[in-house]
C-alpha positions in Angstrom: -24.0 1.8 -13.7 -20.8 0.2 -14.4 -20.7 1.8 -18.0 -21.2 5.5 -16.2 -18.1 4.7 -14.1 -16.1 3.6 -16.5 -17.1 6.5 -18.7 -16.7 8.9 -15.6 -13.2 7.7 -15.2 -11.9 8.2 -18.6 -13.2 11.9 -18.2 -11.1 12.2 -15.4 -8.0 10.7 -16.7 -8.5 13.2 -19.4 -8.5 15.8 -17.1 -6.2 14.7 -14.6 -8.3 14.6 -12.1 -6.2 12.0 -9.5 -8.7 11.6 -6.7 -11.3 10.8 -9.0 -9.3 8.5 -11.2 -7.8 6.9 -7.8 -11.3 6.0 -6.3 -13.3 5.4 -9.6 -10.3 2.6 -10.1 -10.7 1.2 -5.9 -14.1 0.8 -6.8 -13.4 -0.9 -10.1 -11.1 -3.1 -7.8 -14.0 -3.6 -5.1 -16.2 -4.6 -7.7 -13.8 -7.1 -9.3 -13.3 -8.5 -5.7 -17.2 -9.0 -5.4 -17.7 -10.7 -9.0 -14.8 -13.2 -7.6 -16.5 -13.7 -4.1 -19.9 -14.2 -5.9 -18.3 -16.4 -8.5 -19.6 -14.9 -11.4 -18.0 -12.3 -14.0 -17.8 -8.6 -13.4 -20.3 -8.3 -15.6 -23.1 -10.0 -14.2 -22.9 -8.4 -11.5 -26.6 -6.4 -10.7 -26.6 -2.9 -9.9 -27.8 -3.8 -6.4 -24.9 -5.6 -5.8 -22.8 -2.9 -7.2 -24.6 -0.5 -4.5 -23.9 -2.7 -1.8 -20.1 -2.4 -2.9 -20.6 1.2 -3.5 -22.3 1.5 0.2 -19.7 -0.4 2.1 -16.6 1.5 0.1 -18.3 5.2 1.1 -18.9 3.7 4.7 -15.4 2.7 4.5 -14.4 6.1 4.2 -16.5 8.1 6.2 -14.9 5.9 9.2 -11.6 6.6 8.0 -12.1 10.1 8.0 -13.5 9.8 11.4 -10.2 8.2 12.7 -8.0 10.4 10.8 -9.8 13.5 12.2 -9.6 12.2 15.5 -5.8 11.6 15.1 -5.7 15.4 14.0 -4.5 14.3 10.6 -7.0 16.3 8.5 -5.6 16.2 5.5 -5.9 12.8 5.2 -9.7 13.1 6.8 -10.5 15.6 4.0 -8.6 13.3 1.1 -11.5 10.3 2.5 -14.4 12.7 2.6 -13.4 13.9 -1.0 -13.5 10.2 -2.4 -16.8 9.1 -0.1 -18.2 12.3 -1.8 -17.1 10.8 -5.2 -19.0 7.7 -4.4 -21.9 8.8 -2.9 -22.8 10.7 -6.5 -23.5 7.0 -7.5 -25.4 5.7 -4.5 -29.4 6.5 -4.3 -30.6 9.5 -2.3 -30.4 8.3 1.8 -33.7 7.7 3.0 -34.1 10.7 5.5 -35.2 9.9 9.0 -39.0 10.6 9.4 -39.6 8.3 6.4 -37.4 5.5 8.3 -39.7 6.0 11.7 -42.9 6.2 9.3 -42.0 2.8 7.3 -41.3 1.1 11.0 -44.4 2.6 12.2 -46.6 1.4 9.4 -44.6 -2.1 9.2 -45.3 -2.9 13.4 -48.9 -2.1 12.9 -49.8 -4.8 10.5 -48.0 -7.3 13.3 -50.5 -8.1 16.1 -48.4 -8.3 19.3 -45.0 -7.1 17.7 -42.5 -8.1 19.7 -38.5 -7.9 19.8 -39.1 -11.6 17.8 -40.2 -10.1 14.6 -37.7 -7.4 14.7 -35.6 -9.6 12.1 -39.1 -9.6 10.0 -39.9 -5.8 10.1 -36.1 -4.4 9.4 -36.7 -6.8 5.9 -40.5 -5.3 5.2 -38.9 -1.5 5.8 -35.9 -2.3 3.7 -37.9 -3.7 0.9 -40.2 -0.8 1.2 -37.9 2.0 1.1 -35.3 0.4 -1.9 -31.5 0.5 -1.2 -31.4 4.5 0.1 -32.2 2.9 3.3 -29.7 2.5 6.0 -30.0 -0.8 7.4 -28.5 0.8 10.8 -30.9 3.2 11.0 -33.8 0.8 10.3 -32.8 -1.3 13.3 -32.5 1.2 15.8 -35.5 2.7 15.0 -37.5 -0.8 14.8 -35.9 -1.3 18.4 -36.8 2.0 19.7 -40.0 1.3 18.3 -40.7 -2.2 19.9 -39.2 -0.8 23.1 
């Protein structure tokens, strides 16, 4: 993954592409910062780990677009939605709802009595199900809704 970026970014300094050289270089950056925090080189770091990056940087974004729009600065809103689009071309299809509710579903029936207790226990079954397209938010609320 980290070879596509790096070739992805040379392509767009070629091109002059500034918002895709500006982000492709953040998340260079981001992922420097994890290596560090994980004390190990940037090059060990697993492409999971670079997804979780990846995941928080586009979340990142879409909240500052969010606060921006809110703020009536839309420029600024569309310049963040431009580089979470950038990112998200890296990230794994999102898991789409009714595939989220079915996982839950099929995780709290092989629990007898599931309760609010093993809520902890069927958000990690779902997520290792469903692989890193999964929203973790979305898992919970619907394994609360669920146990409700």
């Amino acid at each position: 993954m980290q070879g596509q970026i790096e070739k992805d970014l040379k392509t767009a300094l070629l091109s002059g592409d500034k918002i895709k050289v500006e982000t492709l270089k953040g998340l260079k950056s981001s992922f420097q910062y994890e290596a560090v925090a994980k004390s190990v080189k940037l090059d060990q770091l697993t492409d999971e780990q670079m997804q979780a990056v990846m995941s928080r940087e586009s979340k990142k974004r879409q909240e500052a677009a969010e606060l921006y729009k809110n703020a009536g600065e839309t420029e600024r809103a569309e310049k963040e939605l431009s580089e979470k689009a950038i990112i998200d071309k890296y990230l794994p299809e999102p898991v789409d709802e009714a595939a989220v509710r079915e996982a839950v579903a099929q995780q709290i029936a092989k629990i007898d009595n599931a309760s609010m207790q093993n809520m902890g226990q069927i958000i990690a079954a779902v997520r290792a199900q469903l692989g890193p397209g999964a929203d973790g938010g979305r898992i919970a609320a619907a394994v609360k809704e669920s146990l409700q």
